[in-house]
C-alpha positions as CSV (number, residue, x, y, z in Angstrom):
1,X,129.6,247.1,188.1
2,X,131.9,246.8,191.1
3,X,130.7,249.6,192.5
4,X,127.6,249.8,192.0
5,X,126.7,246.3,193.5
6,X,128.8,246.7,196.5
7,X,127.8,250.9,197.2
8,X,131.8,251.6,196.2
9,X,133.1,255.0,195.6
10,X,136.7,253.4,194.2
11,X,137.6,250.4,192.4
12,X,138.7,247.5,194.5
13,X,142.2,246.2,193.2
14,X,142.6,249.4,190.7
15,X,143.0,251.9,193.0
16,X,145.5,254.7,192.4
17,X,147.0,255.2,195.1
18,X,148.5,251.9,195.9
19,X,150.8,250.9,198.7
20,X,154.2,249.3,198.6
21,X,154.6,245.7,200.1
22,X,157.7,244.9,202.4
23,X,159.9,244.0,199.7
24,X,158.9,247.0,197.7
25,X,159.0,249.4,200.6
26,X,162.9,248.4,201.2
27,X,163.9,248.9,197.4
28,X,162.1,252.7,197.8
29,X,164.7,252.9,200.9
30,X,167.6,251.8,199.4
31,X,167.4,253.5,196.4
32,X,166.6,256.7,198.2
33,X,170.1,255.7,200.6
34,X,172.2,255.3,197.5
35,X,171.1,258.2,195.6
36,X,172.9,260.4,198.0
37,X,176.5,259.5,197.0
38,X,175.7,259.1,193.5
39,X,174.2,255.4,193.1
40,X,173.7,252.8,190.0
41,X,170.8,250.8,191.1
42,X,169.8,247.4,189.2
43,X,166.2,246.1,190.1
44,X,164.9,242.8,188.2
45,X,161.9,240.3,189.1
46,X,159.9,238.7,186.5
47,X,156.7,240.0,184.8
48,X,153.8,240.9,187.9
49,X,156.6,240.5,190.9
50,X,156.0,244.5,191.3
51,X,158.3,246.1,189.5
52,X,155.2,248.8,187.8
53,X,154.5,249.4,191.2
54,X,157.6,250.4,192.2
55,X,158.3,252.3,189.6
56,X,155.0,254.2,190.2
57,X,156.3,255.5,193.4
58,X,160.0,256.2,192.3
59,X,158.1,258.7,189.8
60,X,156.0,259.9,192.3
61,X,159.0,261.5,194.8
62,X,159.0,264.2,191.6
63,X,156.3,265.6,193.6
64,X,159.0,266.5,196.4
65,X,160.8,270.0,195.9
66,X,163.9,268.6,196.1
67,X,163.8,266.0,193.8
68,X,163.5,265.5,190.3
69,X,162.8,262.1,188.5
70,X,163.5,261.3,185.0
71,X,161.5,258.2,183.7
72,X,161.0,256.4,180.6
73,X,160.7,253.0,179.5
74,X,160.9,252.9,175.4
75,X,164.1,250.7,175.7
76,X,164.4,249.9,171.9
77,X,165.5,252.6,170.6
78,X,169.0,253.5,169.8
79,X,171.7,255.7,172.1
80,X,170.9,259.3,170.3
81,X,167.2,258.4,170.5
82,X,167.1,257.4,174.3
83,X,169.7,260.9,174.8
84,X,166.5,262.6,173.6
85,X,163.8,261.5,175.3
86,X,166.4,261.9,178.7
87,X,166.5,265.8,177.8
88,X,162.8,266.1,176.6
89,X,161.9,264.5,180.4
90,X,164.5,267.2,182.2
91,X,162.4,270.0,179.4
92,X,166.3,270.7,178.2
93,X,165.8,273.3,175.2
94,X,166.4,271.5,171.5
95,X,170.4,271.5,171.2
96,X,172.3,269.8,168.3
97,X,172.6,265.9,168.7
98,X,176.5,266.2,169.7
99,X,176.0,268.8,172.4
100,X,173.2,266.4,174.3
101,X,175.3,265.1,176.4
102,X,177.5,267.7,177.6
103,X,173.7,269.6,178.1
104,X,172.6,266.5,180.2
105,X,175.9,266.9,182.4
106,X,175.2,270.2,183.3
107,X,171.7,270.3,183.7
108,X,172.3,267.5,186.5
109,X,174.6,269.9,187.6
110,X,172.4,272.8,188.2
111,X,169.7,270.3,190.0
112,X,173.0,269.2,192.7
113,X,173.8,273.1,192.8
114,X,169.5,273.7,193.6
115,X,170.0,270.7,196.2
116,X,167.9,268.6,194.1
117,X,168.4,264.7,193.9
118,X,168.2,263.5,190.1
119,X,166.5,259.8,189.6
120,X,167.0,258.4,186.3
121,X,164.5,255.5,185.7
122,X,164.8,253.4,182.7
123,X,161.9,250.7,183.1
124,X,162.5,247.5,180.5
125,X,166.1,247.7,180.9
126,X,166.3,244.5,179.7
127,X,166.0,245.0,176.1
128,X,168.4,247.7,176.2
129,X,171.9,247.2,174.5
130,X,175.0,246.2,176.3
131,X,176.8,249.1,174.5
132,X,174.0,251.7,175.3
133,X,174.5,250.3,178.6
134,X,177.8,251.4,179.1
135,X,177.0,254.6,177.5
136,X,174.7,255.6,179.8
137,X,177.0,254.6,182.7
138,X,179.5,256.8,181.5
139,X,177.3,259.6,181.1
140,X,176.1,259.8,184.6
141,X,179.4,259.0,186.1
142,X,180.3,262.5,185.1
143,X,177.5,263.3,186.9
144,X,177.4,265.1,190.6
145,X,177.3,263.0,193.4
146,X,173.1,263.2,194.3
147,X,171.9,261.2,192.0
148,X,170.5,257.1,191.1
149,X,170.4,255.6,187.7
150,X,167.7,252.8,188.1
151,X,167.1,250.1,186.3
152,X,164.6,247.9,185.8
153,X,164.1,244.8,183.9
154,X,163.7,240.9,183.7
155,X,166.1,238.8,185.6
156,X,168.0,238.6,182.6
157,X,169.7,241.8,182.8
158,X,171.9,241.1,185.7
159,X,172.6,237.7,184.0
160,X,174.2,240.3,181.0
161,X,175.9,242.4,183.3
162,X,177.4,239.3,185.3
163,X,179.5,237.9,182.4
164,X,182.8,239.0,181.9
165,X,182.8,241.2,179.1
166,X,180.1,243.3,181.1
167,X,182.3,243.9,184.1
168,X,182.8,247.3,184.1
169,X,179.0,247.9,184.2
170,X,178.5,245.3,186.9
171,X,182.0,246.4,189.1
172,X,179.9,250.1,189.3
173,X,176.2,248.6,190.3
174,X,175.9,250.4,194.1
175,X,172.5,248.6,194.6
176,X,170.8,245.3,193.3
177,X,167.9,243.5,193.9
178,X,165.5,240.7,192.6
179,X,162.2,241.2,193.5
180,X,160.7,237.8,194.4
181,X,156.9,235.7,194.0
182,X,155.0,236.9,197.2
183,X,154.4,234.3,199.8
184,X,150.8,233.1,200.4
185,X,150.4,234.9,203.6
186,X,151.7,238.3,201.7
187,X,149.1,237.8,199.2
188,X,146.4,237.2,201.4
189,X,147.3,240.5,203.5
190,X,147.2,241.5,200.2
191,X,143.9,241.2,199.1
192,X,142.4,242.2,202.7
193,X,143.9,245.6,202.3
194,X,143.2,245.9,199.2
195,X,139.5,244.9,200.3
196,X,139.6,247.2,203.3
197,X,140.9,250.2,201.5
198,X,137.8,250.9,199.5
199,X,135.1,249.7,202.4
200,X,134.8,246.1,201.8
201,X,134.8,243.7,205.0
202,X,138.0,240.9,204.5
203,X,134.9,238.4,204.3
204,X,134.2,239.5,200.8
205,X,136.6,236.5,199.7
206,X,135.5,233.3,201.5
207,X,138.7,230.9,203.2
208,X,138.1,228.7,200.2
209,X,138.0,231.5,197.4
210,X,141.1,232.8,199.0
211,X,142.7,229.6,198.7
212,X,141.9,229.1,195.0
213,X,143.4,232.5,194.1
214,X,146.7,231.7,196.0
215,X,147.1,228.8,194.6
216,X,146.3,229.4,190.9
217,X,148.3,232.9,191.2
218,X,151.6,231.3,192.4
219,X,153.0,234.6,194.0
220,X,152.3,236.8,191.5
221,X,151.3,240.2,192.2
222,X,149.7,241.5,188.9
223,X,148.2,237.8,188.6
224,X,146.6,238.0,192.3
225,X,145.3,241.5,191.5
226,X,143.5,240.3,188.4
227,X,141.9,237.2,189.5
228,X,140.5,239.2,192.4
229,X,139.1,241.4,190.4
230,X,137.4,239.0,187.8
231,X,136.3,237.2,190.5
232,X,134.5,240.0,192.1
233,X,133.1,240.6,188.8
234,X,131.5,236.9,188.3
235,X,130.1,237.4,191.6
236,X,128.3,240.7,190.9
237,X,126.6,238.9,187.7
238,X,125.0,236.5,190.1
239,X,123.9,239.4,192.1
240,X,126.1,238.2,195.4
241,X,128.3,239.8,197.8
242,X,130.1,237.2,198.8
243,X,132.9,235.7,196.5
244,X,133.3,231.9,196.3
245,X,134.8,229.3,194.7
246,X,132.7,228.8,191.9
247,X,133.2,232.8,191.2
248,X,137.1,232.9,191.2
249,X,136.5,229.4,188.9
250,X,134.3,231.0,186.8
251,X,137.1,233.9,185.9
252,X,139.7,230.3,185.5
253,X,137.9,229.8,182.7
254,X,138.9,232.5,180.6
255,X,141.8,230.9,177.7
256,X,144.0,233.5,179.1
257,X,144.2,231.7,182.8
258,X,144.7,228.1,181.1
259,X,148.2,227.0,180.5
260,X,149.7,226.5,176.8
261,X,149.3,222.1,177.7
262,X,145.5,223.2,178.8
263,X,144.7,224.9,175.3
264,X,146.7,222.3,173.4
265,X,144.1,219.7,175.3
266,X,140.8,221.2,174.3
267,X,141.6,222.1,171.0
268,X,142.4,218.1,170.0
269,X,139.2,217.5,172.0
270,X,137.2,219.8,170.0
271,X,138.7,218.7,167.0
272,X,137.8,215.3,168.0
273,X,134.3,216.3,168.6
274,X,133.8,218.2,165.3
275,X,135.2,214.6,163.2
């Protein structure tokens, strides 16, 4: 519908090739910087910070000849389980359980000997295990020097690793950082690129409509991205090219952008209706 109305030839805010913000764009560095001496990287933010986007991009330098990235994010599982999908995604030939690790070990090996620089990604590191932690931080210390471990996960994970009992997991961390609610001025650069990158003028969103997004978004990446888009959609129903207020409040009226007191509200007042 987007695209149609507005003559588009991509998706506004659903593009694929998305750009890192500032705060994104140093993570990518670091973790490159630390990946050369053999680095144990902890990223955490909360749900729509950027974290997706990030990890987008860390997959992505597979593309490079010499580097290879391991990625997965199905985090419940057990240790012998995650061992698995870890050779499956470096295509390791089917061994017997108790040789996995010794064929993970040597496979890194033979990417440091090719001049290759391993990433291991683990997305939703939060609801892994302490012990599986440590596991896995033992398994890649035997590992050559070019490579990251990377995690990423709710801010509760480095509230794990910073107790006590954790700190032999924490004591190794090379890298850390929390990824942070964008300011206002971030998300309205934001949506103007986001805007400019598939042909649309930065006038597509009046001063007002802006507003309203930034404030009922507080920060939040995935949040601003969606409202933009609903909004965009509300205006092309009205057959407009110009997004207003009562567009981005006609998308705040979905249950899904009311809070849990908001819901709570309207159902007593429909119940009270209904008696």
């Amino acid at each position: 519908m987007i695209k149609s109305t507005f003559g588009l030839t991509k998706e506004p805010f659903y593009r694929a090739d998305v750009s890192l913000l500032p705060q994104q764009a140093e993570v990518m560095e670091m973790v490159k910087i630390h990946a050369q001496h053999g680095g144990f990287s902890v990223i955490v933010g909360n749900p729509g910070v950027g974290k997706s986007v990030l990890r987008e991009h860390l997959c992505a330098l597979g593309g490079e000849r010499d580097t290879v990235v391991v990625s997965f994010t199905q985090t419940m599982h057990t240790y012998q389980p995650i061992l698995k999908l870890l050779a499956q995604s470096m295509q390791l030939a089917p061994v017997a359980v108790g040789d996995i690790e010794r064929e993970l070990v040597l496979a890194a090996y033979r990417h440091a000997q090719a001049q290759k620089t391993l990433y291991i990604i683990i997305d939703e590191a939060h609801l892994l295990e302490v012990t599986i932690l440590r596991k896995l931080r033992l398994l890649f210390e035997r590992s050559p020097a070019k490579h990251n471990l990377v995690l990423l996960g709710h801010p509760e994970l480095m509230f794990r690793l910073s107790m006590m009992c954790n700190e032999d997991i924490k004591s190794r961390i090379s890298y850390s950082k929390q990824l942070l609610p964008l300011h206002d001025e971030d998300l309205a650069n934001f949506i103007v690129a986001e805007l400019a990158a598939v042909g649309l003028g930065a006038n597509t969103f009046d001063e007002a409509a802006t507003a309203v997004v930034l404030r009922a978004v507080q920060g939040n990446l995935r949040l601003c991205r969606n409202l933009c888009y609903a909004s965009l959609v509300a205006t092309c129903l009205e057959g407009k090219r110009i997004c207003t207020v009562s567009h981005v409040n006609a998308a705040l009226q979905q249950p899904h952008w009311r809070s849990h007191e908001a819901l709570l509200k309207q159902q007593v007042v429909l119940a009270r209706a209904v008696a």
